[in-house]
N, C-alpha and C positions, 0 to 999 in steps of 0.2 A: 073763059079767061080766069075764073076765080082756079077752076082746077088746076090751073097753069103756074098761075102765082104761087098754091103750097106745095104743089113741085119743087118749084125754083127754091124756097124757100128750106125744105126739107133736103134740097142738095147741098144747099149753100151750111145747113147743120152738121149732115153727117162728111163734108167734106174730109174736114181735120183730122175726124174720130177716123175716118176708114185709111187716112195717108197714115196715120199712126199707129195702123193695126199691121200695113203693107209694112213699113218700116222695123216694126217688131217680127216679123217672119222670117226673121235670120236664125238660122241653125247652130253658123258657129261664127268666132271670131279669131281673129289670128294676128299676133303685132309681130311683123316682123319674121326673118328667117331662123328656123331654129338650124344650132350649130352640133356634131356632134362632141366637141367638149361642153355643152350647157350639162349644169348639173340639176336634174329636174325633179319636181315633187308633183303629185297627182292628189288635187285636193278636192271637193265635191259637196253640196249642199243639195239635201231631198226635203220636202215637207210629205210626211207620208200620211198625212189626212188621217190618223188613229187607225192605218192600217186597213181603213176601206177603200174598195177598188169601185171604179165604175160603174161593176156591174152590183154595187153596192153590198155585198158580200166582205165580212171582215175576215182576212186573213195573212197574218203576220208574216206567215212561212214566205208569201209573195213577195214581202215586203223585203224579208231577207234576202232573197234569191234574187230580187235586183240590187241591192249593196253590193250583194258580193259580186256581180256581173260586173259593176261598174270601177272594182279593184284600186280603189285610192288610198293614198297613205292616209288620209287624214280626211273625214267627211260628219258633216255637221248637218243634224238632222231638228226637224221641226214636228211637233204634234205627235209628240212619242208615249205620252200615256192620257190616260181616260180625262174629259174635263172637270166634269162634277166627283162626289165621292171620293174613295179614298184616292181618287188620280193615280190610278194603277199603271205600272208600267204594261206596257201592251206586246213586246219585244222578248224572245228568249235573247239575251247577251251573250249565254255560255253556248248555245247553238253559235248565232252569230260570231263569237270570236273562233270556236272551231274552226268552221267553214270558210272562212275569210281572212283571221289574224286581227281583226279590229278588234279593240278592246276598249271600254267607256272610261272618261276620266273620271277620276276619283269626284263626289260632290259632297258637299256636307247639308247637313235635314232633310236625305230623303231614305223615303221608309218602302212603303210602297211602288213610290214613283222610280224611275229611271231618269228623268232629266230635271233643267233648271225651268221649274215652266213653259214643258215642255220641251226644251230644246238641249239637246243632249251630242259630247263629239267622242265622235272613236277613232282611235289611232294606232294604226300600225307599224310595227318596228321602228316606235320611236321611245324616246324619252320625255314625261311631263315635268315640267319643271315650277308649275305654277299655278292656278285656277283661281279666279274670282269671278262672283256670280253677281250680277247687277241688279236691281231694280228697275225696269224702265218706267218713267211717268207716264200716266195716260187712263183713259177711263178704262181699259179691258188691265185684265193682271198678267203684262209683259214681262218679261226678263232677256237678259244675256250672259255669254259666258265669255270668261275672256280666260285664253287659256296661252300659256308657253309653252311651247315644245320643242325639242331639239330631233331632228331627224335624220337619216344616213344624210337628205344632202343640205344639211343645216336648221339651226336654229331658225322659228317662228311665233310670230304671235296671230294665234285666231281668236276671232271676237265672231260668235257666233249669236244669231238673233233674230226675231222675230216680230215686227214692227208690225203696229197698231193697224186698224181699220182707217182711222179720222187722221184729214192732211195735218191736225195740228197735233195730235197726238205724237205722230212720226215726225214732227218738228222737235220737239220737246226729246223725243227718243234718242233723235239723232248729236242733238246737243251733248246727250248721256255719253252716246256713245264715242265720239269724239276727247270725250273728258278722260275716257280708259283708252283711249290709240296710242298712245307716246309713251315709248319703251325706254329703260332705263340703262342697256343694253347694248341699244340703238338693231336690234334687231328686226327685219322686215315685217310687217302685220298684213292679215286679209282681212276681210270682212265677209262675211257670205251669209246667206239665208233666205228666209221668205220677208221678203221688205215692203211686199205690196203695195208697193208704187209700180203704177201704170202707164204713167206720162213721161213724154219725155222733153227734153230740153229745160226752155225757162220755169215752165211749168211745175216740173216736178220737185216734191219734197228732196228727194236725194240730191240736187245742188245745194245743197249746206254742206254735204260732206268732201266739195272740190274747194280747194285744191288737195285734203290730207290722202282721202281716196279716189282711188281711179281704178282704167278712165275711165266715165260715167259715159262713153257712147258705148262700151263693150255689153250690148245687151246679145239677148238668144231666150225667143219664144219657149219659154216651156208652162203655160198654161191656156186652155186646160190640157190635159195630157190626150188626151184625143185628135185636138185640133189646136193646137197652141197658137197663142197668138198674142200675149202680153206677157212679156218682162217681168213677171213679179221677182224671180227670182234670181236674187245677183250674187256675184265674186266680185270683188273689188280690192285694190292693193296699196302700202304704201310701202315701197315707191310704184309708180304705176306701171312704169315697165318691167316689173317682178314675172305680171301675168304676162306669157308666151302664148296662149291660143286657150278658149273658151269653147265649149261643147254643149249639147244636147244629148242624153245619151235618152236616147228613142227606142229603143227594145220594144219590141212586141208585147214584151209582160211589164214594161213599166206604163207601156202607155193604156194599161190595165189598171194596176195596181193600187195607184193612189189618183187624182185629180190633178196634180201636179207631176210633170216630168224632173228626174234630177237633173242638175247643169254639175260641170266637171272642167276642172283649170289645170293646165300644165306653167306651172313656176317655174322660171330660174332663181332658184335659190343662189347659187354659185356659175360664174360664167369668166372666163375671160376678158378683156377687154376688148371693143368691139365698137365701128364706128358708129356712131348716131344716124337712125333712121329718119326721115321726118313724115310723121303721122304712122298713121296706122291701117293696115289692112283689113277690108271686112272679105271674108270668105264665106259663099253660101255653099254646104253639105248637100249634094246631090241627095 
């Protein structure tokens, strides 16, 4: 009887935790029918783990070669140079923009490094129009980027970022972050990165940021990159139906590469008018 009891017991634990692991094994996301007059932009957030893979092997070149697989105007990357010391950047750029067309925004104090603590956006065939680098509060030395850009299919604001370990750190972050959302412009913004938050609904830190971003059910498992199964990493927009369909880009050598798989958003930037949907579509990725 006692073995019975912490049976019962140990179901009744990981009940939640396992319906919130099933819940998170979405591949992709999709709002809505895309038209062919939408005018669309391909945006992407990677955290490449300082360019080690799985097989724990550091090797940048991999790191490249899924970027450029994954062909976005515009992709914002996480844990791009060394933590301690001179925090080298770990990334050839000038390979990378070659082979791909991405190019880093411009930042200001750095020497060594290639991003804003760590986290660094490259853009293609667009124009920058702006950059500020944040501080985020919290015990680890976070930051973000808040950058302008105008692209072939419009003007954007990305805020690129990297939120804390501690639920209240990423409380406090996300405060920050919200303070630099409101464009002067009125131009659309995303938010994307490694936000590591794992939970979903009431639960989770990232309800401080509904109603500015959305929509907050738009998740897709890309961690760990082997075997995904938690949300850490999101795209998020304002207004929310900017985001057209959400991705996992899964590749053989991403899901190598880093611990992290990259996620990938097709925006309407420009669209025609168009009736109102209500809700939104989840689509699972064979």
């Amino acid at each position: 009887m006692l073995r019975k009891h912490r049976d019962t017991g140990a179901l009744k634990t990981l009940g939640p935790l396992m319906a919130s692991k099933l819940r998170q094994r979405r591949k992709a996301y999709a709002n809505g029918d895309a038209r062919e007059d939408d005018v669309t932009a391909l945006v992407a957030s990677y955290n490449i783990h300082k360019c080690v893979g799985l097989d724990r092997r550091f090797n940048p070149e991999r790191i490249m070669a899924v970027i450029s697989e994954i062909g976005a105007d515009v992709i914002a990357l996480q844990e791009v140079d060394q933590r301690f010391g001179a925090r080298a950047g770990l990334l050839d750029l000038e390979a990378l923009e070659r082979d791909s067309g991405l190019c880093p925004v411009p930042l200001d104090g750095t020497r060594n490094n290639h991003g804003w603590r760590g986290n660094l956006v490259l853009v293609r065939n667009g124009t920058v129009d702006g950059v500020r680098q944040i501080v985020l509060p919290g015990a680890e030395p976070r930051g973000a980027l808040v950058v302008d850009v105008t692209l072939a299919a419009g003007p954007l604001r990305i805020i690129a970022a990297h939120l804390g370990l501690l639920r209240r750190s990423r409380a406090r972050q996300i405060r920050a972050i919200l303070a630099a959302a409101e464009t002067e412009d009125g131009r659309p913004a995303v938010l994307m990165g490694d936000l590591n938050e794992w939970r979903l609904g009431k639960r989770s830190s990232l309800q401080a940021l509904d109603p500015t971003f959305g929509p907050l059910g738009a998740t897709v498992a890309s961690f760990p990159s082997r075997f995904p199964v938690w949300s850490l990493d999101r795209i998020l927009a304002n207004p929310h139906d900017l985001v057209s369909r959400i991705d996992v880009h899964n590749s053989p050598l991403a899901q190598v590469a880093s611990d992290h798989l990259p996620i990938k958003a097709v925006l309407r930037l420009a669209q025609t008018e168009r009736p109102e949907r209500e809700g939104a579509e989840m689509a699972s990725a064979a």
